[in-house]
N, C-alpha and C positions, 0 to 999 in steps of 0.2 A: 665415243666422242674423241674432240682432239687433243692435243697434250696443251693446249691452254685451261682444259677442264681437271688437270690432272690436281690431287691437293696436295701441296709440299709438308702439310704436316704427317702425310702418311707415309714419306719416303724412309727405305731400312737400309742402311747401308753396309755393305762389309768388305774391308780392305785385307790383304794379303799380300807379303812383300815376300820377292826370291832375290838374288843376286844380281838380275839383268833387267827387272822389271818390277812393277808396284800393280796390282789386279784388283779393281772396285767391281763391287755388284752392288747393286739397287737395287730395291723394289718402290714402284711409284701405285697410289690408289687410284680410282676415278671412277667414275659412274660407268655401268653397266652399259653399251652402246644400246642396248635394244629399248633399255629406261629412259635415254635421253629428254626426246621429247614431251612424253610424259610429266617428267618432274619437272620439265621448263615451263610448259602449262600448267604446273601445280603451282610451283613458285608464284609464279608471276600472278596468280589468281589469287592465289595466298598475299602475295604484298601487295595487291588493291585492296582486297578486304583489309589489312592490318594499318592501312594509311587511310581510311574512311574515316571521318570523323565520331566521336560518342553521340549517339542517339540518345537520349534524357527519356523517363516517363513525365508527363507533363501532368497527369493526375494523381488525386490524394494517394498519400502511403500510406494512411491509416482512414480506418470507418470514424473516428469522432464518437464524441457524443452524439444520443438521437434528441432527438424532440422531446419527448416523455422524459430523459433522465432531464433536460435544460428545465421542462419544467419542475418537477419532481426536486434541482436543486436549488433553484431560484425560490421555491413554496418553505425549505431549509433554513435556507439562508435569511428567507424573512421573521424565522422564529425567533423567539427572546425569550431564552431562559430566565425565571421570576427571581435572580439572584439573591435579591433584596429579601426576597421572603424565603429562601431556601436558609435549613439550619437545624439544631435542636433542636426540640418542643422541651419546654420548660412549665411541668404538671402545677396544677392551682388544687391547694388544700380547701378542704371543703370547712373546714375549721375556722380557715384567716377567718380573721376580725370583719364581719361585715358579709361575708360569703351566704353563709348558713342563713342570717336575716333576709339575705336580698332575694336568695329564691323561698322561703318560707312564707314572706310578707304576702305576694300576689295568693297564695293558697288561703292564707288565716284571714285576710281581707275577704275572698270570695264564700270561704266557707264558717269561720268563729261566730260572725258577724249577724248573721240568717240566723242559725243556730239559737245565739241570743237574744237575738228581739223574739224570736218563738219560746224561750224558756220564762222573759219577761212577760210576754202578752198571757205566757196560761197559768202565771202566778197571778196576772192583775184580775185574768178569769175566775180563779178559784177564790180569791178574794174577795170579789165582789159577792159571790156567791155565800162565802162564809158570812158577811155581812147580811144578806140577806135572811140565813137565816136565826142568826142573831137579833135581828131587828124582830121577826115572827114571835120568838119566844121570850123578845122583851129585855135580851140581855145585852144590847148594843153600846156599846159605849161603856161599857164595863170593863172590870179586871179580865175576866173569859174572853172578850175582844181581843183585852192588851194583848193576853197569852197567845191566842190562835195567831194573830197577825205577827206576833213573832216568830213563831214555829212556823208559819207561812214564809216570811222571808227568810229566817234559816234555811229553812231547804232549795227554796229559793238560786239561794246565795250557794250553795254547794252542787247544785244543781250547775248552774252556770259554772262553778268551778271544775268541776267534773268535764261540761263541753269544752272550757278551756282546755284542761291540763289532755283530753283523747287530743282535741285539734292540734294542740302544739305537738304534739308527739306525732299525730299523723301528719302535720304539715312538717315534721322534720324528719321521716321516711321518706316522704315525697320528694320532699327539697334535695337530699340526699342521694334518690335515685335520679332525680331527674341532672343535677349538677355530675353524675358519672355519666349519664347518657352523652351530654354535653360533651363534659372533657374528652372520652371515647371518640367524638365524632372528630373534635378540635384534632385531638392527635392522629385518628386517620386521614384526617384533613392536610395537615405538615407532611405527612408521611408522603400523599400523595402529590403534593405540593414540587415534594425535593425528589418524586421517581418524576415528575413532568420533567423537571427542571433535567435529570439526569438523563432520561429516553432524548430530550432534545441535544443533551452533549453528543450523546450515541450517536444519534442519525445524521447529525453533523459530520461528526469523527470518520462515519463508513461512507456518509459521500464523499466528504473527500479525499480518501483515499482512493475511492472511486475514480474523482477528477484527476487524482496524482498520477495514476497508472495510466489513462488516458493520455494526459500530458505526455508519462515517458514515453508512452509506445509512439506517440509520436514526433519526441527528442530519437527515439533510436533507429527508428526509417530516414529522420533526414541524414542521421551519421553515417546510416550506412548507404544512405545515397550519394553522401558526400566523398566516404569511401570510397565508393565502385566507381565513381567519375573521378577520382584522386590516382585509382591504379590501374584507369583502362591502360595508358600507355605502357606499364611498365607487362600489362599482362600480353598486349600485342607481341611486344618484343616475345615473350614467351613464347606465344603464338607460331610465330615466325620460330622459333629455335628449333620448336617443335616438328614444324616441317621436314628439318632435313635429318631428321632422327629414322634409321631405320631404311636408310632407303639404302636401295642393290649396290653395291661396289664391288669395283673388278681391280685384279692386282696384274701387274705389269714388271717383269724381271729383266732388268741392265745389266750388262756388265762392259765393260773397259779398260784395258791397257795401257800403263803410262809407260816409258824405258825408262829402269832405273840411270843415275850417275855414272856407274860403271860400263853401262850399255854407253853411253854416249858418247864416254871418255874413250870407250874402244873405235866407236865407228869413227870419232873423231879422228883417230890414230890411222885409219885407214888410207891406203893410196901413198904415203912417202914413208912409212917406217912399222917395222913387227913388232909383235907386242914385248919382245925381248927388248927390245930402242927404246922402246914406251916406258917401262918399268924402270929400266938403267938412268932415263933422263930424269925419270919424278926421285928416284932413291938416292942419286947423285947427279945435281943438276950441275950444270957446265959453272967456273966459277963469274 
């Protein structure tokens, strides 16, 4: 190439001074003549592509949500933890006042009850029968009477005391088991109440995080879409630097002679006087 192509930052210079003269040599770089063209078509192909505008993608940077999660978080989000009911269980003595009657009542009604009019009905059986034969042998309405019918409702009377006192006692085993059953059910009941109540925080909690991550992955494509369109220019220029890295350079050696002072002050002197007249004049000039 020509010496318009040469590059001034790669010129070396070295001076050398004698007594009649001053001597520079140079070295100048430049591209290799045989590379010329080459790199001129490189270039120049290189800074079209580097002055083309940014091409954008135009479609999504991220998948989304699908279908199934929109529904699966919308189904979520319609839950309603029982708050109101979530809490303690707070246990019911089987003792309080009124506890122990209220489940014993429906037993001693269904069962004391029966019991008794059957222990009734075969006293008024046997009674009558005692009467009878009482009446036979003529002693009716007598002291013998008085007596039987006494000792008839005595036992009677103990009899029935007896169905009382087994039924209240089995109506308060039963009432007892059955008010544990109960309470047992009640506080698995709570229990299960406040894990609805807590599975429903759960599933909340992990969708949305779900949704969170979703969100950022797609905060982070547009950042760094926003990015790469923020440093196309600065990466062309790159681009472009990059080009002229590495390519062939050839080196080129100058040299040139100035006349030093002395040299000139002599030639000067030449033609009207010798250097004896030269010297005499400058050492003692005329007054």
């Amino acid at each position: 190439m020509g010496d318009d192509d040469l590059d001034p930052n790669a010129i070396a210079t070295d001076t050398s001074d004698d007594l009649f003269s001053n001597t520079t040599r140079a070295e100048e770089s430049s591209l290799s003549s045989w590379a010329g063209p080459y790199v001129t078509e490189m270039l120049g192909r290189g800074q079209a592509l580097a002055g083309m505008p940014y091409t954008a993608y135009q479609g999504p940077l991220t998948a989304g949500e699908s279908g199934l999660q929109t529904q699966a978080y919308q189904g979520l989000g319609a839950l309603t933890a029982p708050i109101t009911q979530m809490g303690g269980y707070t246990p019911t003595s089987f003792t309080e006042a009124g506890v122990a009657q209220q489940y014993m009542s429906p037993y001693l009604q269904m069962s004391l009850e029966p019991q008794i009019a059957e222990a009734q009905r075969q006293a008024e059986i046997a009674r009558t029968k005692q009467a009878s034969r009482l009446s036979k042998a003529g002693a009716y309405g007598g002291g013998r009477q008085a007596i039987m019918d006494s000792e008839l409702i005595r036992n009677t009377l103990r009899n029935i005391a007896d169905i009382t006192g087994t039924g209240y006692q089995q109506a308060f085993t039963e009432a007892q088991g059955q008010f544990n059953t109960e309470e047992q059910a009640r506080r698995q009941a709570q229990e299960m109440m406040n894990q609805f109540g807590f599975d429903v925080f759960e599933a909340q909690r992990r969708a949305g995080a779900e949704q969170r991550g979703i969100e950022g992955e797609g905060i982070a494509a547009d950042i760094a879409q926003f990015e790469e369109e923020r440093d196309f220019p600065y990466k062309q220029v790159q681009y472009m630097q990059s080009l002229l890295q590495g390519m062939p350079v050839g080196v080129a050696s100058y040299e040139y002679t100035e006349p030093s002072g002395l040299s000139s002050l002599l030639a000067g002197a030449q033609g009207g006087s010798d250097i004896y007249t030269l010297l005499n004049n400058i050492l003692n000039p005329p007054a």
